[in-house]
PAZADREN-930010 format. One record per residue (C-alpha): residue number from 1; z, y, x. Coordinates in Angstrom, 2 decimals, padded with zeros to 5 digits. Layout:
BEGIN
> NUM / Z / Y / X
...
***
This chain:
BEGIN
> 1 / -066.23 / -005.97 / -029.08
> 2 / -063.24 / -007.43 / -029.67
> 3 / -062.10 / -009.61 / -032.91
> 4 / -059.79 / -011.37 / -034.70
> 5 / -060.01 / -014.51 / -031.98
> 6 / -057.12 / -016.34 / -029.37
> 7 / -056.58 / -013.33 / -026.40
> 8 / -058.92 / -013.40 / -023.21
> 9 / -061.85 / -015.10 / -025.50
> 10 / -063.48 / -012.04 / -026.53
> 11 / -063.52 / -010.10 / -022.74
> 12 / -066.43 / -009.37 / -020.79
> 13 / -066.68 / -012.14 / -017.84
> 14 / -065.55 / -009.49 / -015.43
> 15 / -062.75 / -008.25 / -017.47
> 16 / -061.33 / -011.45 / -018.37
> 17 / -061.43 / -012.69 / -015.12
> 18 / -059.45 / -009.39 / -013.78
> 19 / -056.86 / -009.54 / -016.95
> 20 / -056.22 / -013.45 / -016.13
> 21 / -055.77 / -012.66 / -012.24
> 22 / -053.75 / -009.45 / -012.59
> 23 / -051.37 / -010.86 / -015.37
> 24 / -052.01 / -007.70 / -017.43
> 25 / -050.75 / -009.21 / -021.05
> 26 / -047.72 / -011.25 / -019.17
> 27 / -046.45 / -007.14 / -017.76
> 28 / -047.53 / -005.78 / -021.80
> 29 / -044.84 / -008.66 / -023.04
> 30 / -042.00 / -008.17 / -019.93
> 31 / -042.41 / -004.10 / -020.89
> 32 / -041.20 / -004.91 / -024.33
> 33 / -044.89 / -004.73 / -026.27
> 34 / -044.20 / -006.64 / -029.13
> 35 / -045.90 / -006.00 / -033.08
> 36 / -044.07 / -007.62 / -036.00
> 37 / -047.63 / -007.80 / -037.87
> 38 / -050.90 / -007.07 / -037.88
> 39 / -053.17 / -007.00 / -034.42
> 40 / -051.30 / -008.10 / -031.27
> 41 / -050.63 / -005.39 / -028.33
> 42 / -052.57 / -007.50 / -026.09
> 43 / -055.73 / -007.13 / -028.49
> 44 / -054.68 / -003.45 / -028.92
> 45 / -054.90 / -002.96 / -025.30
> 46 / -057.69 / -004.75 / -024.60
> 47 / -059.94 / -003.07 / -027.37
> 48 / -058.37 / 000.53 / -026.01
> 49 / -059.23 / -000.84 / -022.32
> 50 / -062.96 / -002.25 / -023.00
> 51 / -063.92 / 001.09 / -024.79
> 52 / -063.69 / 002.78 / -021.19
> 53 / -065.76 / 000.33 / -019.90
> 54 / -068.54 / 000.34 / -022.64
> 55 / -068.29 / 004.05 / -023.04
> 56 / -068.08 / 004.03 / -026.71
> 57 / -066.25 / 006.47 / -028.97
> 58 / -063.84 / 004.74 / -031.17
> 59 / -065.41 / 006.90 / -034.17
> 60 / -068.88 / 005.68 / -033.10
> 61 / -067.17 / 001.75 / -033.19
> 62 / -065.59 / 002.05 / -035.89
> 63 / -069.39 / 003.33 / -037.80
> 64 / -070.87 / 000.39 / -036.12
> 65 / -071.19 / -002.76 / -038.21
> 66 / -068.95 / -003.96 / -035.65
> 67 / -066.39 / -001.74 / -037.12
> 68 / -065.31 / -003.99 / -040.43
> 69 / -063.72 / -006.49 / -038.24
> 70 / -061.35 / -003.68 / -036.06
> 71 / -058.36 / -002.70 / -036.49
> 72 / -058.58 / 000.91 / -037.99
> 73 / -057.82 / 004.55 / -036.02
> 74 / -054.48 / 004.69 / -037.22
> 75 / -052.90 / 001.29 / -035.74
> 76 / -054.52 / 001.57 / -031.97
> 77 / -052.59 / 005.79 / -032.79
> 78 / -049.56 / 004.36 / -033.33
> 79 / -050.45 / 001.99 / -030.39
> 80 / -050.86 / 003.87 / -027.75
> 81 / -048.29 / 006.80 / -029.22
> 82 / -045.18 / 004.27 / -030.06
> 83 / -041.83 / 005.44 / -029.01
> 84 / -040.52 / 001.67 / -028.73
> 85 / -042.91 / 000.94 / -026.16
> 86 / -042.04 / 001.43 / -022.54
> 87 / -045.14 / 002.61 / -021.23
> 88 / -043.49 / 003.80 / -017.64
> 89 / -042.05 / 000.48 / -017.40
> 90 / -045.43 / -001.35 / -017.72
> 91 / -047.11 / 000.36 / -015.50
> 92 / -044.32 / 000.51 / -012.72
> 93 / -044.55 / -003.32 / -013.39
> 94 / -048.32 / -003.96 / -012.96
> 95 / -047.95 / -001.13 / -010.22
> 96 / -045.86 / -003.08 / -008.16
> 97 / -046.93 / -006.99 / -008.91
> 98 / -051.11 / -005.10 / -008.27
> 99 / -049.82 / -003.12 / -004.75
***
């Protein structure tokens, strides 16, 4: 899944290659998705955004051996549920720069 590595690395081919050609992290930065410490919003969001793609449960991932190396429930929570973050904004962004 995804791991403590530089962004884009840890993507599925298909995925990456979408992320790099759509901009997707450069729209997560312009909206204001910034982290002080621990994992980036751009790993956030990509671990949130391969889950729908591999069909997993985050409780099932987090079991998984693979699980040790991910951040835990409580910081992709506080992800996705942040006040700071403009979510609107991002995707009016990506909206727009995609159409």
């Amino acid at each position: 899944m995804i791991d403590h590595q530089p962004d884009l690395n840890q993507l599925p081919k298909e995925l990456k290659a979408a992320f790099q050609e759509l901009n997707i992290l450069k729209y997560l930065h312009q909206a204001g998705f910034r982290k002080r410490f621990g994992f980036s919003c751009a790993r956030l969001f990509q671990l949130v955004f391969v889950l729908l793609f591999h069909q997993k449960n985050w409780f099932r991932l987090l079991e998984s051996r693979q699980g040790e190396s991910l951040p835990g429930k409580d910081a992709v929570y506080r992800f996705l549920n942040h006040t700071g973050f403009a979510w609107r904004r991002f995707l009016t962004m990506f909206s727009i720069a995609t159409v």
